[in-house]
N, C-alpha and C positions, 0 to 999 in steps of 0.2 A: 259317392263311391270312393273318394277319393283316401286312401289311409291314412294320408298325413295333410288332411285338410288344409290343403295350399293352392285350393282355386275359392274365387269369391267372383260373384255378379255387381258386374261394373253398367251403366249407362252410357252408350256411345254420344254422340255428335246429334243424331238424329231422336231418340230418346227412347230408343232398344238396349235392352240389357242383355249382354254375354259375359263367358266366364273369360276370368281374368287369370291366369296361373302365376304363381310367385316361381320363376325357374329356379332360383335358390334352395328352395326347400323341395321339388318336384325331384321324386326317384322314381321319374321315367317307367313306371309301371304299367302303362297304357292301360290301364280301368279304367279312365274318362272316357277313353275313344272308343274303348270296347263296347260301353254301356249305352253310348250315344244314337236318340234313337233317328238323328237326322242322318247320323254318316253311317247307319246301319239299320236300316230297314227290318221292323218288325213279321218275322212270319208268321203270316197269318193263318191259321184253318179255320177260322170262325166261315157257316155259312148261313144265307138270309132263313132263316126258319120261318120268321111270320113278320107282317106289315097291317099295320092298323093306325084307323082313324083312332082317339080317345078322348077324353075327360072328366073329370073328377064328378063323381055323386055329390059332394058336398059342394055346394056356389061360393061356401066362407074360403074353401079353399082353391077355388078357381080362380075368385076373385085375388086372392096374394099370393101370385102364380103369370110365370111371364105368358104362360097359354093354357093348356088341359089341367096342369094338377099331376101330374103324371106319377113329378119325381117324389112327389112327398108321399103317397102310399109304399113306393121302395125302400125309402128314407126308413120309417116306421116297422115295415117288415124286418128289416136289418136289425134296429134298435129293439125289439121285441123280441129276439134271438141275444141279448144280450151283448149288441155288437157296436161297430163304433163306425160313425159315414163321416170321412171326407170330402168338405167341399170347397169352394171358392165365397170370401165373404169381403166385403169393406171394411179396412182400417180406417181412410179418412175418404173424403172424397175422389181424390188424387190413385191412391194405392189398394189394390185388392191384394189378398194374399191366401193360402190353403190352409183351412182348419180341422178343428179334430173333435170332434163332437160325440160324447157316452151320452146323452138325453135329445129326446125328440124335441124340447126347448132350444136345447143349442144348434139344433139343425137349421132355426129360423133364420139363422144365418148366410146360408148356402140357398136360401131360395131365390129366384127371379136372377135374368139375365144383370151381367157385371159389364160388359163388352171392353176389357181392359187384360192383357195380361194379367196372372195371378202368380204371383209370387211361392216358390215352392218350398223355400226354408231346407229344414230338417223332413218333412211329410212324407215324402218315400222310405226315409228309415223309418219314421213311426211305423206306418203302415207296415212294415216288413215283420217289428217289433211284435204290433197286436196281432200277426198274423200268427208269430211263432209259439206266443201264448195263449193258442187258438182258440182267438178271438174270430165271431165275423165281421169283415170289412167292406163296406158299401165305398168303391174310391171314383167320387164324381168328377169329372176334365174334360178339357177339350180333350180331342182324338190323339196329338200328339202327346198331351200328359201321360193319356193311360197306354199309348207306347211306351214313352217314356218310366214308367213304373212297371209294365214286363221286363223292358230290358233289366231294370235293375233286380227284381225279384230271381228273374234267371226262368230255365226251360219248365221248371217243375212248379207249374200253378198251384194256387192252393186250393182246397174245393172251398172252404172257406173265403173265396176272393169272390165279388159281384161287382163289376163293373159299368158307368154309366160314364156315355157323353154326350155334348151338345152336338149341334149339328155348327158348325161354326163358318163365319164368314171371312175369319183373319183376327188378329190383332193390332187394334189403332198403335199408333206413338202415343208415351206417354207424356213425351214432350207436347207435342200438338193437343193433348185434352187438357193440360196444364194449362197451356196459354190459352183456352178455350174457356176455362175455369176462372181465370183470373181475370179476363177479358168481361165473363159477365159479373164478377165481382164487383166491377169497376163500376159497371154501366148500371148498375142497380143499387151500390153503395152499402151491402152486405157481402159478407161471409157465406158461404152454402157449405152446409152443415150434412146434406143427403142427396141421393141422386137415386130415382126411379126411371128407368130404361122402361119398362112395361107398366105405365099408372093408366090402372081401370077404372081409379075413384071418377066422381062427380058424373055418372053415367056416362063418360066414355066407353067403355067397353074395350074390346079387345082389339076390333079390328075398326077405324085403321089406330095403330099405337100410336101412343101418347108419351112422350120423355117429362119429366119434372125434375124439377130443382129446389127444395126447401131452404130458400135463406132464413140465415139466424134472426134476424128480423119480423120472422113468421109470417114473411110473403112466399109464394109458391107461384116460379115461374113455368109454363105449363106448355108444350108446343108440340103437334104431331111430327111426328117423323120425319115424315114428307118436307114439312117446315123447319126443321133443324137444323142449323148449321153447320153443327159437327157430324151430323148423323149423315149429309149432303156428301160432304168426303170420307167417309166411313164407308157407304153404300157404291160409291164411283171409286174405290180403291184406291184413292190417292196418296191416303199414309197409312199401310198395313203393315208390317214385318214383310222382308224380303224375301224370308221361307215360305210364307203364307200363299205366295204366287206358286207355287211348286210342290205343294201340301204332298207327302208319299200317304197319306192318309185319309185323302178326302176323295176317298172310293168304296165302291162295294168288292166283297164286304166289309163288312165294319168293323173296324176294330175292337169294339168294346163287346160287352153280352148284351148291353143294350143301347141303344139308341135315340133321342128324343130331341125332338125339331120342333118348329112350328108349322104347322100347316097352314100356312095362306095359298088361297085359292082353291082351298077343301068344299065342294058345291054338294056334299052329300046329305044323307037322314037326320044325321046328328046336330048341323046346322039346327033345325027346326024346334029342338028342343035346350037348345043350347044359350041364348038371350046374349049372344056376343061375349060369352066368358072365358072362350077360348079352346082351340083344337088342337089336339099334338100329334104330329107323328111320330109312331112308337113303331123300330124296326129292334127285335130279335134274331141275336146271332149266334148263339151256342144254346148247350144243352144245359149251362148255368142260370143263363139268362129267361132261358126258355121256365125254369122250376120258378123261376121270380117271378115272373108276368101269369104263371097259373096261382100261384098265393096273393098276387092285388088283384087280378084283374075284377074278383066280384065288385070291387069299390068302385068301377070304372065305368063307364059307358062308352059303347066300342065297337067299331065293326072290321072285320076284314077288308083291305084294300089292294089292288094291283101292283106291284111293285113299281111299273113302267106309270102308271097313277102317280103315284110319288113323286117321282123322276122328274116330270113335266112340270110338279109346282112347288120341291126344294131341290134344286140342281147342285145348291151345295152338298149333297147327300153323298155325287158320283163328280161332282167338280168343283177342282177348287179356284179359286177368283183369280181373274186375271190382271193385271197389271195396266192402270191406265197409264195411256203414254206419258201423259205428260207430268208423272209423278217424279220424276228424277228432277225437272225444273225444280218443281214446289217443294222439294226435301233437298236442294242445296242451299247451303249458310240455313235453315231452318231455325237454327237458333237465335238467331240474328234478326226473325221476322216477326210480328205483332201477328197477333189473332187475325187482326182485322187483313193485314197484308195476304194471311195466307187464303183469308174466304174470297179476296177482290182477286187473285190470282185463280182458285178454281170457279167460282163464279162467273170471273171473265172468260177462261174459257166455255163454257157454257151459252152466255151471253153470245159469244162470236160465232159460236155455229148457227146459234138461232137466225141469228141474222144473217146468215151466209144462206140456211136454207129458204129462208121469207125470198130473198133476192131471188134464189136459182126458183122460185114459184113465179114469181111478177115476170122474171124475164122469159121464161119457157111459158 
């Protein structure tokens, strides 16, 4: 938003990017602040219109899909109207960033969980651009993106506008998956070339997930979730983004017109016919969103579900993640620490409750 393009995204200490302002050239216009959608709270009227279990008719596309299949019949709707979807895709291992996609080919991009910051570029001017040469525009983000792109659109949506978000748990350091990255670089004596967050191959299935890593070497290092190192402090909140504790977004209702989680701990019908390829929760929240969900929903398989259903088994729907204590220890000098220093630091605490509670059992 800025006129005279004199802010730029810098990486602090910890390995969060924020904007940097040249004062020099800055004429004090306050459009950055004004647009900002952390120091100004998007208003909301979206409300819950419908909740549902879902997934995809097709298994090709469940299977390359972080759970149901959801997004890509939206994707296609969009593109089918002639229109253009933004999403989140990898540049390298390291970097994700927001793309711009006129083909249901280049959407392939934008599929399956990234769990990394996405880098925004120029993508809300585009988006503003295709909108005004009315174009439709599918603009996929977390929660605070697609605030973050009201704010900058302004009060007067466009009906042309469809919006989607994840349900999200935070944002890692990027520093801390770097040295995470580089750490198994070492120990396995390749280059990794790809990073699957949701890998259903080799009959895994969906649940419990599976992370992968393709080295250049064309070894594929493969570990549940649960087993993950990085996914271990990802999960315990140890290096999220500072905002992410304090999410103004990670409430009902939702920001976006649609909404789309994973359902874990989904014990319904659709299990049965499902073969572990995966469940989504799909919340609808305007009368946009609501016209989108009646044009896929025949691709889907779906039922109605309770809202307070929901609630009980993706909490980040109505809350956003709290802050483990001892996350300020492990992200001071960060930079300064080895992979390995920061897993034996949250590890150890872990390790030392175990043992505190084994004792407080034998002695009671």
């Amino acid at each position: 938003m800025c006129p005279v393009k004199c802010i730029r995204m810098a990486s602090d200490e910890s390995g969060f990017r924020y904007p940097i302002i040249d004062r020099q050239k800055c004429i004090r216009c306050g459009k950055c602040v004004s647009v900002c959608c952390m120091k100004n709270e998007v208003n909301n009227t979206n409300k819950t219109l419908g909740v549902y279990a879902a997934y995809n008719n097709d298994n090709t596309i469940c299977m390359n899909s972080s759970s149901g299949g959801v997004f890509w019949p939206i994707a296609k709707c969009i593109i089918s109207k002639g229109g253009i979807v933004y999403g989140a895709m990898y540049e390298k291992p390291f970097d994700v960033f927001h793309g711009r996609a006129d083909t249901l080919d280049k959407c392939e991009a934008f599929r399956k969980s990234k769990y990394l910051q996405s880098q925004m570029g120029e993508c809300y001017n585009a988006v503003k651009e295709d909108l005004a040469n009315g174009k439709y525009v599918l603009f996929s983000g977390t929660p605070c993106q697609v605030a973050a792109l009201y704010k900058c659109i302004g009060t007067q949506r466009s009906p042309n506008l469809v919006t989607t978000e994840v349900v999200c748990h935070g944002v890692p350091s990027q520093l801390v998956y770097k040295k995470y990255i580089e750490y198994l670089e070492k120990k396995y004596n390749s280059r990794i070339i790809s990073t699957c967050w949701r890998d259903k191959r080799g009959g895994f299935g969906w649940n419990p997930n599976h992370i992968s890593f393709e080295l250049k070497n064309n070894k594929r290092i493969c570990t549940t979730s649960e087993k993950n190192d990085f996914q271990f402090g990802f999960l315990r909140n140890f290096y999220l983004r500072e905002s992410c504790y304090h999410c103004k977004y990670a409430k009902l209702p939702r920001i976006a017109d649609i909404t789309l989680a994973d359902f874990w701990g989904y014990t319904g019908e659709l299990l049965e016919k499902n073969e572990n390829m995966g469940i989504s929760a799909v919340i609808v929240s305007s009368l946009q969103g609501q016209k989108v969900w009646n044009e896929i929903k025949q691709e889907l398989n779906y039922h109605t579900v309770e809202l307070d259903y929901l609630k009980d088994r993706s909490r980040h729907v109505w809350i956003h993640p709290e802050e483990n204590p001892k996350r300020m220890r492990l992200m001071k000098n960060i930079e300064n620490k080895s992979w390995s220093m920061i897993n034996r630091e949250m590890r150890g605490n872990y390790l030392y409750r175990a043992i505190r509670h084994i004792y407080h059992i034998i002695m009671h």
